[in-house]
C-alpha positions in Angstrom: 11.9 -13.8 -9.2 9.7 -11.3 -7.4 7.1 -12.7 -5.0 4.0 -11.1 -6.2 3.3 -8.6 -9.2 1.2 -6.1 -6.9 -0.9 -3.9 -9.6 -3.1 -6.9 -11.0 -7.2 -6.0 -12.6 -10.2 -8.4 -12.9 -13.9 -8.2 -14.0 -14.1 -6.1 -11.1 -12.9 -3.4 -12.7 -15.0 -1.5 -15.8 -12.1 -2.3 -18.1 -11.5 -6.1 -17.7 -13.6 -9.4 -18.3 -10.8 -11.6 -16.9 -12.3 -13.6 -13.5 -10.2 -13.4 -10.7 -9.9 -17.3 -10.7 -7.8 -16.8 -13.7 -5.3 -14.4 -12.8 -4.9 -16.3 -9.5 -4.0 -19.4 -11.7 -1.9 -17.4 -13.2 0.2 -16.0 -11.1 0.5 -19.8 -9.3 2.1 -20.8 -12.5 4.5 -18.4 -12.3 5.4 -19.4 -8.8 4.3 -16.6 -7.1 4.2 -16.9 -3.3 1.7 -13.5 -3.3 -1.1 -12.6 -5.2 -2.6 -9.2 -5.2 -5.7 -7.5 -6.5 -5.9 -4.4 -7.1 -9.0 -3.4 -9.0 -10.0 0.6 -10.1 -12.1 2.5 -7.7 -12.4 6.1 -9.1 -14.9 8.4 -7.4 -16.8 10.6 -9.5 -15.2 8.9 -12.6 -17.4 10.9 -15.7 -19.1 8.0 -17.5 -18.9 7.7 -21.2 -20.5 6.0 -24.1 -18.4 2.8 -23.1 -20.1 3.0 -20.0 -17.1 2.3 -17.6 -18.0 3.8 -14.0 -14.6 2.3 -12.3 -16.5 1.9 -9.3 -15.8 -0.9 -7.1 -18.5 -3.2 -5.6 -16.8 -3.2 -2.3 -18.6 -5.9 -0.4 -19.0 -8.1 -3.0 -15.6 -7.8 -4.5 -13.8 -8.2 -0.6 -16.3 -11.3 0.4 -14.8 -13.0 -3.0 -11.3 -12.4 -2.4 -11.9 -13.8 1.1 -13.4 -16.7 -0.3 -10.8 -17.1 -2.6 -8.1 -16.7 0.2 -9.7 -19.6 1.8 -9.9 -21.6 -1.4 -6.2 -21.2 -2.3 -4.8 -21.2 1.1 -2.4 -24.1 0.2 -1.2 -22.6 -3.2 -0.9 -18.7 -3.1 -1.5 -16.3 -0.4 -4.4 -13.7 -1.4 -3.9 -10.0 -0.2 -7.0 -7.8 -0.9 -6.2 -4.5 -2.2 -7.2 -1.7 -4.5 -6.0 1.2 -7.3 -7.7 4.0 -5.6 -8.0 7.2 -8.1 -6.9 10.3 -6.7 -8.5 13.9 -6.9 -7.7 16.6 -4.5 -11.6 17.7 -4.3 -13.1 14.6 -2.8 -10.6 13.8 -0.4 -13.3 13.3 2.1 -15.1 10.6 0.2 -11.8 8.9 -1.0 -10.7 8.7 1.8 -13.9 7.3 3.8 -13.7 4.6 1.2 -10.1 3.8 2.3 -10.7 3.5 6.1 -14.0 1.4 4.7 -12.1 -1.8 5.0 -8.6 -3.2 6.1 -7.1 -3.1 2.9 -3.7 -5.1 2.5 -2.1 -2.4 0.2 -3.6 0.7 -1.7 -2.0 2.1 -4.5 -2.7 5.9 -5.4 -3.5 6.7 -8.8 -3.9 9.7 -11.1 -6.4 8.7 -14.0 -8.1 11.9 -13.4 -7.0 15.7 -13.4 -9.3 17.4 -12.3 -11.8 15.6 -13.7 -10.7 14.7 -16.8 -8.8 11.1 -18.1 -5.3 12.1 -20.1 -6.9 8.7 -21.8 -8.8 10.7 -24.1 -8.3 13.0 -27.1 -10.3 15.7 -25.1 -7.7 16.2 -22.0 -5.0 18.0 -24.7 -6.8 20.3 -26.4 -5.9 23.8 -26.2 -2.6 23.2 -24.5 0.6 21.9 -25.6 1.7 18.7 -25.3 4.3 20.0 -22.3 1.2 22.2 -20.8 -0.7 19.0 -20.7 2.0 16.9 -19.0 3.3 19.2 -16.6 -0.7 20.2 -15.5 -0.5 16.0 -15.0 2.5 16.2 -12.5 1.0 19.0 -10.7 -2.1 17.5 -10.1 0.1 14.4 -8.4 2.0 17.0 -6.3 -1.6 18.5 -5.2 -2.4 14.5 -4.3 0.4 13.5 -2.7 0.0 16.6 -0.3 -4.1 16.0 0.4 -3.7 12.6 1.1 -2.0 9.7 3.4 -4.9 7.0 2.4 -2.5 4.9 0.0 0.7 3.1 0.4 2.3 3.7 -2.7 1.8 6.3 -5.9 1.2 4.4 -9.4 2.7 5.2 -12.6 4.1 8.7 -11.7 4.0 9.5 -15.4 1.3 7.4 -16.9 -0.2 10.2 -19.1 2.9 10.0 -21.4 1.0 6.5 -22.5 -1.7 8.8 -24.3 0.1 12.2 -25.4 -0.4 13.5 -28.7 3.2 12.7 -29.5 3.7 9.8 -26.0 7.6 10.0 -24.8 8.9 11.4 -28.0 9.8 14.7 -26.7 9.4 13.6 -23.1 12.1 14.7 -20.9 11.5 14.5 -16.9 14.4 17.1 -16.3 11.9 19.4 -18.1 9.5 18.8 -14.7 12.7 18.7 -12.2 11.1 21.2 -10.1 7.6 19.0 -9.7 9.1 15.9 -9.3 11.4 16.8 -6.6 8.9 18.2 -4.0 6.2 15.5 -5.3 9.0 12.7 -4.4 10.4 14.6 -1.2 6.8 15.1 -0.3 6.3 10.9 -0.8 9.9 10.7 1.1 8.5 12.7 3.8 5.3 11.1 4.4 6.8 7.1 4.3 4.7 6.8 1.1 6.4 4.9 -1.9 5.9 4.3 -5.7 5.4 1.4 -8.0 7.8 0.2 -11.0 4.9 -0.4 -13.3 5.3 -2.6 -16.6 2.5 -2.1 -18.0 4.0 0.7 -20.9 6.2 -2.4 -21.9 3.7 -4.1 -23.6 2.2 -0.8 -24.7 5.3 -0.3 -26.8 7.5 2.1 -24.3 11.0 0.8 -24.1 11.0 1.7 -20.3 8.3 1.3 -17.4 6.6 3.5 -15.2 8.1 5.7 -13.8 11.2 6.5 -16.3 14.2 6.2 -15.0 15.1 9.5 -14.1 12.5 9.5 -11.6 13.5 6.0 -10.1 17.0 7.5 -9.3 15.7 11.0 -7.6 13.7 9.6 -5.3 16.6 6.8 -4.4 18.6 9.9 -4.1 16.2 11.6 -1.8 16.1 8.8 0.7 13.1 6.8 -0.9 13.1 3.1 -0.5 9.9 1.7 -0.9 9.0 0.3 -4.6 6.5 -2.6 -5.6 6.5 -3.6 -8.8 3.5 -4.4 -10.6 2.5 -5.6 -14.4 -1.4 -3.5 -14.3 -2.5 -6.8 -16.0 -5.8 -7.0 -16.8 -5.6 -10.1 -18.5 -3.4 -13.4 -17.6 -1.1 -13.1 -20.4 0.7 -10.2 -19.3 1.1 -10.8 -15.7 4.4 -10.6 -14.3 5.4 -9.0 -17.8 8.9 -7.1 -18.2 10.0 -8.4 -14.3 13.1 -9.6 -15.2 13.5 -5.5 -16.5 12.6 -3.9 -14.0 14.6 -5.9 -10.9 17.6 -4.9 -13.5 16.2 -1.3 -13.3 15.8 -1.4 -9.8 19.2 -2.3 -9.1 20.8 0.1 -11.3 19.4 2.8 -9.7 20.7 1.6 -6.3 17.7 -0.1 -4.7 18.5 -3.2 -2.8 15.5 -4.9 -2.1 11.8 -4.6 -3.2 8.6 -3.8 -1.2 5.2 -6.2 -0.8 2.5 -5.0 1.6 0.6 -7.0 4.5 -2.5 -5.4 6.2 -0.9 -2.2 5.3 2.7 -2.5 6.6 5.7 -2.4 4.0 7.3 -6.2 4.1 11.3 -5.6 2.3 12.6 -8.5 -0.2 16.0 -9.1 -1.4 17.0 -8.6 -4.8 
């Protein structure tokens, strides 16, 4: 059983109501040693009519995790950390935000290229679906080579979730190219990425990254990987584990990564 699922959302963040209280039940019931919180903080996120900002309330959201650390000290160990969205044009603010406080782990994220969310309808039109991908991946490889302000990269390919036609026609050989200097690049830097679940329960047969991708960076010398559920509600915390530690082996990892005050910490499979 993994230790911790380390890509977990609450209230804090514009797209969940859950409290923290109850994902930290959660994962206590599950017999996790860790917990982790990593709530959305995008800079310059374009608001909507939903109204989501995905702007995190910093002091307020580290004094309650603080508290909470205290308050579960005898069931769970809290780590604070954060899903920090990545653009190559503010580097400078994202990464004031990172050095703001001494988070336990960061993970980079891409839910923005260039200013617009592959969420919506909006970010494929007038390209092709393939256009629209690979303009994705490129944005990553821009990211990973501005940065060093995160510990890990999250779903390498999340904007296959909201394609016109998802993974249908999705092949990552069709991206070699991108994805080898983006992992080499990762490789390079001591940066890792994140098996993430969440597609399971979105109705991929396959986590985040697919994998393809899992196996070139192996095969390039990476050997940092966390796996995380991006739960924002209880229910699907921890979701699909058992998959991807059968994933993670098959593609010749032998242990899994948690983070502590920003150092990599290696478990067993």
């Amino acid at each position: 059983m993994f230790l911790a699922d380390c890509h977990v959302h609450s209230s804090f963040s514009s797209d969940s109501e859950t409290p923290v209280e109850a994902m930290i039940e959660k994962a206590i019931a599950q017999g996790r040693k860790y917990f982790y919180l990593t709530d959305h903080h995008d800079l310059d996120y374009p608001i909507g009519e939903d109204g989501r900002d995905f702007i995190l309330p910093l002091e307020r959201y580290t004094t309650r995790l603080e508290q909470l650390r205290a308050q579960y000290a005898s069931q769970i160990e809290v780590r604070i950390g954060v899903e920090l969205g990545l653009m190559a044009q503010i580097q400078e603010k994202t990464e004031a935000f990172a050095a703001s406080y001494p988070f336990d782990f960061i993970i980079g994220s891409s839910h923005l290229v260039h200013g617009q969310d592959p969420y919506y309808a909006e970010y494929y039109q007038g390209k092709t679906e393939r256009q629209a991908y690979e303009e994705y991946f490129l944005s990553i490889l821009e990211n990973v080579k501005t940065f060093d302000c995160f510990h890990v990269y999250g779903h390498l390919d999340y904007v296959i979730r909201y394609g016109p036609n998802k993974d249908k026609f999705y092949q990552p050989l069709d991206y070699y190219d991108i994805f080898k200097e983006l992992l080499t690049s990762l490789v390079d830097h001591g940066k890792g990425i994140e098996i993430n679940t969440g597609s399971l329960y979105k109705g991929f047969s396959y986590p985040h990254p697919h994998e393809s991708i899992l196996k070139w960076y192996r095969q390039l010398g990476g050997e940092i990987v966390t796996v995380g559920s991006d739960a924002h509600t209880p229910q699907y915390l921890g979701h699909g584990f058992r998959q991807a530690a059968a994933l993670l082996q098959s593609c010749g990892f032998r242990y899994y990564t948690i983070f502590s005050e920003g150092k990599p910490q290696y478990i067993a499979l």
